[in-house]
Every structure is written in C-alpha cells, then in structure tokens.
N, C-alpha and C positions, 0 to 999 in steps of 0.2 A: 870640720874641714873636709872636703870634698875629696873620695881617695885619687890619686895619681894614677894616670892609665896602667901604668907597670903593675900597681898594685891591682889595681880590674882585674887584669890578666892572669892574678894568681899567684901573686908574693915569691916564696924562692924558688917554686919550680917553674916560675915562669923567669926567674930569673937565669937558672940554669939552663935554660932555654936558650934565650938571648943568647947565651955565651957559648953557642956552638960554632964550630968553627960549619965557614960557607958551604964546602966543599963535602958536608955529610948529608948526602942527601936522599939518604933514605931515614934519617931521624925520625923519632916519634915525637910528639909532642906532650908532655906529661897530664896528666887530669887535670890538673889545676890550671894550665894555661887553656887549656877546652873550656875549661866552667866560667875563667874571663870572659873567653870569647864569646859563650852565651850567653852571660850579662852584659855584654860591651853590645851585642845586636838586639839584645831581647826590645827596647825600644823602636827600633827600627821593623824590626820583626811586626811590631801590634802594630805600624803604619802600611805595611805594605801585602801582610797577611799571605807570604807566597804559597802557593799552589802545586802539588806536583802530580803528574800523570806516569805510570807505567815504569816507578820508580822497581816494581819486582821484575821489570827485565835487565836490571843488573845481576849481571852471572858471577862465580865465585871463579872463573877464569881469570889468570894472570900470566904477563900484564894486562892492564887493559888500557886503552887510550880513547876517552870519551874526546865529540868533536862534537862543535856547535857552532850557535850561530853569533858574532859579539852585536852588542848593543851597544848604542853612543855614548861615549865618556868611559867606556868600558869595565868599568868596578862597582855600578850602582845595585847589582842584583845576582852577578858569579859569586860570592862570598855566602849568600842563599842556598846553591845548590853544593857546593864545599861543603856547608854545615850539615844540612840532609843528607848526602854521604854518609859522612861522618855517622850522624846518629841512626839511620837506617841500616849501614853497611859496614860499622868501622872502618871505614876506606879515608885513609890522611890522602886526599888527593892532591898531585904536584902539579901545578900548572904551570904551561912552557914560557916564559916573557919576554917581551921583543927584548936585545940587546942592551936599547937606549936607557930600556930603567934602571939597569943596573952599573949605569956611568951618573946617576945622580947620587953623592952622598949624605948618605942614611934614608933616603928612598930604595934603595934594592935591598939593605939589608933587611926594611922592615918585611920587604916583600917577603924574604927570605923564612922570616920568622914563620909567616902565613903559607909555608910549602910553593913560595913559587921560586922557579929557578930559573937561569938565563938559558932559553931555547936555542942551544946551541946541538950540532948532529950527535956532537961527544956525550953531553949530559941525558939525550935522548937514549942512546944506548945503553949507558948506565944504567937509569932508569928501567928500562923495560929488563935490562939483563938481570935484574933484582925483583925481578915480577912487580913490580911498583903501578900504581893505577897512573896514568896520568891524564891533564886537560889540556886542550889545544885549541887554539881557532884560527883556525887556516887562511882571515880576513884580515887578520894580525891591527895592526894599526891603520890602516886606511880604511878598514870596517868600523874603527873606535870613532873614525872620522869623519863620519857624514856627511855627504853633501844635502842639499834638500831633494827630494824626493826619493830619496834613498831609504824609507824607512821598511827595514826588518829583511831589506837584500843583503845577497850572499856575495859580499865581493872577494873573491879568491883568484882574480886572474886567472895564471896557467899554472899554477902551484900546487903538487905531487910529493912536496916531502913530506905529510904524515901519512901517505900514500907508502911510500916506501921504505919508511921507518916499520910502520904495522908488516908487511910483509916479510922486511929483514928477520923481524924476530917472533912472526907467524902472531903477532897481539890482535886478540878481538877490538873489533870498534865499536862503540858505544856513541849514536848520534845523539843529539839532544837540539832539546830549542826551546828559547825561552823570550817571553810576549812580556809586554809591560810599560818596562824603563821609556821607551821611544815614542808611548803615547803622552806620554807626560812633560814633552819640550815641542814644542816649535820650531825651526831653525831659521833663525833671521841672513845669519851672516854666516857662507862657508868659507873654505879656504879658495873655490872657486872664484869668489867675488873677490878676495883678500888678492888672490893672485894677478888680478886682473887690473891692478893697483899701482902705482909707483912705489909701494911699499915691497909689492911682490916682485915686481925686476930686483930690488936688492936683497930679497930672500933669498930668489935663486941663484943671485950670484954669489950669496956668501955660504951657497951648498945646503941650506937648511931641507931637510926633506919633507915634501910635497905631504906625504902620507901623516906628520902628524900635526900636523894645523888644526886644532880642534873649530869647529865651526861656534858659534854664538848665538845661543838662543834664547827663547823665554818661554816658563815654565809659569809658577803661577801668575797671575795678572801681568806685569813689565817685567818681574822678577826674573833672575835664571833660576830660581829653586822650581824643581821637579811640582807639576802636579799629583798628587799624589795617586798611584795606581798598584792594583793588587798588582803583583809580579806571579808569572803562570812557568812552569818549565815541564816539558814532555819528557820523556826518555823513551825511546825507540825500540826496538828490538835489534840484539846485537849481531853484529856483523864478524864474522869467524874469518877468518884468513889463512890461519893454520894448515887447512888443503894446501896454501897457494905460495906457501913460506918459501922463499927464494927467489921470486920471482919478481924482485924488488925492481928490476933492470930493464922490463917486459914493461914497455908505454902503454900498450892497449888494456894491458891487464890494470895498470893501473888507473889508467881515465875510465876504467867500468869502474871500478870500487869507488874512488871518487866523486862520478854521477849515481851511485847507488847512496854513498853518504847525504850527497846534496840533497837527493831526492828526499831519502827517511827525512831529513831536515826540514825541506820544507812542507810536507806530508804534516810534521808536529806542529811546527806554526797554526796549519788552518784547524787541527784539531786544538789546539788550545785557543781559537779564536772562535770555535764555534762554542769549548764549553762557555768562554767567557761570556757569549750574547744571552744564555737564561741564567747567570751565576749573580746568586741573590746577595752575593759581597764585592760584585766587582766594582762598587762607590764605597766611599770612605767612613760613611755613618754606620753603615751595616757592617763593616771592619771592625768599628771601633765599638761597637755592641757586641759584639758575638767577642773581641778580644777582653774586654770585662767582665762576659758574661765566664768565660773562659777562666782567668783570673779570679773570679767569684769562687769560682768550684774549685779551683785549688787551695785557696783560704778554707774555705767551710773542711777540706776534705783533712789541712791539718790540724784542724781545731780539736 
C-alpha cells in the first residue's frame, strides 16, 4: 500500500509539526518533515530540472526579505527556490500570503505547515524583528492572474509596503526572478473576457475581487497541464537598507528602492533568458537523461 502524504512528510515529526499552534512563526521544521518534502518534490524536481544563478549573493544578514517576480497560478515553481534555500542556506524561508488563503479551511493551515503566513503589517514585523528571512511578491494576486500578454511583467501598481517594511527595520532586500512556469500555458480565457460577461456584471456585484479570477489556459495539446519547462531563478545582488532605516515615511526614498528592486528584477529575467537560449537542458529529453544519468551515479556510488 502506497504510504499516506503525512507519512511522506516524515512520520512523528512531521506529525509534531502539524500540531503547531498558527501563531509560531518563527518554528523550525524538524528533519524529517524536510526529507518528506524532498521525497514529496524529488519527482517533480527530475521534470523540471530547476536552475539557479547567483544563489552566493545571498548574505548571512538578518532579516532578510527576498522579492520577486510571481508567475501564473502562483505555486508551480516558489516551493523550488524555498527548497534551494533551505539546502544551500538553511534559510526556513516564510513567505507573505494574500489574506484570502487563509479564509479557506485547511488550505492556510497547510500553507502554514510550508512557512507561509498571512501577510499581514503585524506578522511582517514579527518576522523581521526575529531576524527571520522572508518572501514577498509585491504583484500579490493580480500577478498570479494573468491576463494575456501579460507574460513575466511586474504588476505591482503603486505599492511601497515591502518598501517600508525593509526600511522600518533597516532588512536587506534580496531580488530574484524566475523564467519557466509562464512558457508552458497559453492563455485562452482571462478574467478580462470573463468580466466582459453577463457573468461578470454578477461578479462584481456580489464583490468578488477582480484580482483573483485565474484566467484559463492550455498547456500541453487542449490540456491545461503545464508543458513541461526547465524552471530558471536568478538571485541578484542584495540591496542594504540599513544606511536608510527610518525613513520608512520618505516617498521618494522609497520609489528609488522600489525601482531599484524592479530594475535587479528584471535585469534577472533577461539574464536567465539569455542563459536559457544555449542551455543544453532547456527540453525535456535532455532533462530526463542528465536526471537518470544523475540518479545512475548515486546508485553505483551506494553500492
């Protein structure tokens, strides 16, 4: 019999896990809930072979608040660079979640379990005042949301609170960006066209919000499964704030740091799109041979 996710995850100390109360959120996760979680992706891992650039410009500064760019559907490739932390850096990174996930029951707790917490100013503080790493994306849910031709822009409106959070409590910023997820869908139908709808007149009048209307695509052939693609993530060179700690209040001060974040951001994008055009794994055959080949050598090496 096939074991039980819980059991994946790592038997009692994943069970003790679970049983944290919400509100501890600088918790560790114990070994055995990690070695789950690296069995529970190790599949997924040999399909999409992620990539990482400039992962040693992560500093041993704290806190630190890495900021990036989300991709559509928003969870197909963050759990990627969560892990890589993790194993390059020990860094249990917390990442911030819109509000709404954590009104669905036993979707936020599971979140929970996986270090993410409701991005709320309060839990932000926290956080950083425990020197805690955390993740952000300032695109939040309207970035998860693609419209069509929207693909791998930074939609962040006028939005300064990880602007001001970073300064309050002088946290380096760590940009990032990551290529992949968004070549591998199509988008047929956004929430554009939905809205445009007599469907959509009774959306908006029963308050549903605009921003998370997932749009509807296709991925391989008619299907909505994802084509498959290597997933790529840069990591930038960090952004210190610390000179500038107080000056949370100061607009201009923070629309520079802000178009300074935007910029590293998308600076990492074209560099991860130029490794990607000679990358001899960037198709799926050469993945899945170099991931065997890979898997060979750890066989022979316990033999």
């Amino acid at each position: 019999m096939a074991p039980r996710l819980g059991e994946q995850l790592g038997g009692a100390g994943a069970s003790a896990w679970r049983g944290l109360v919400v509100d501890d959120l600088t918790a560790r996760p114990p070994e055995a809930f990690i070695g789950g979680v690296r069995k529970l992706m190790a599949p997924w891992k040999a399909l999409n072979s992620p990539f990482f650039l400039g992962m040693e410009n992560v500093p041993e500064d704290r806190p630190l608040l890495l900021v990036g760019n989300h991709t559509i559907y928003g969870m197909l490739d963050a759990p990627f660079l969560a892990l890589e932390l993790f194993e390059r850096h020990g860094i249990w990174v917390r990442s911030l979640g819109d509000h709404i996930h954590f009104k669905v029951p036993g979707w936020g707790a599971m979140l929970r379990r996986y270090g993410v917490v409701d991005g709320t100013r309060e839990n932000c503080d926290r956080l950083m005042e425990a020197g805690e790493a955390i993740l952000v994306f300032p695109g939040g849910a309207r970035e998860v949301a693609k419209r069509k031709g929207e693909k791998y822009q930074l939609i962040w409106k006028e939005r300064l609170g990880f602007v001001r959070m970073a300064l309050k409590h002088g946290c380096t910023i760590i940009p990032f960006s990551a290529l992949g997820v968004e070549d591998g869908f199509d988008i047929m139908f956004d929430a554009d066209d939905l809205l445009r709808t007599p469907l959509g007149g009774l959306l908006r009048l029963a308050g549903v919000r605009e921003d998370i209307i997932w749009p509807i695509s296709r991925g391989i052939g008619p299907t909505p499964l994802p084509r498959p693609q290597r997933f790529y993530f840069d990591i930038s060179a960090p952004i210190r704030t610390a000179p500038l700690q107080g000056q949370q209040d100061d607009d201009e001060v923070c629309w520079t740091i802000r178009e300074e974040v935007q910029a590293s951001i998308e600076a990492g994008l074209d560099r991860l799109r130029a490794y990607r055009r000679s990358d001899p794994q960037k198709h799926l055959v050469p993945r899945l041979i170099a991931s065997a080949g890979r898997l060979g050598g750890a066989d022979k090496g316990d033999s």
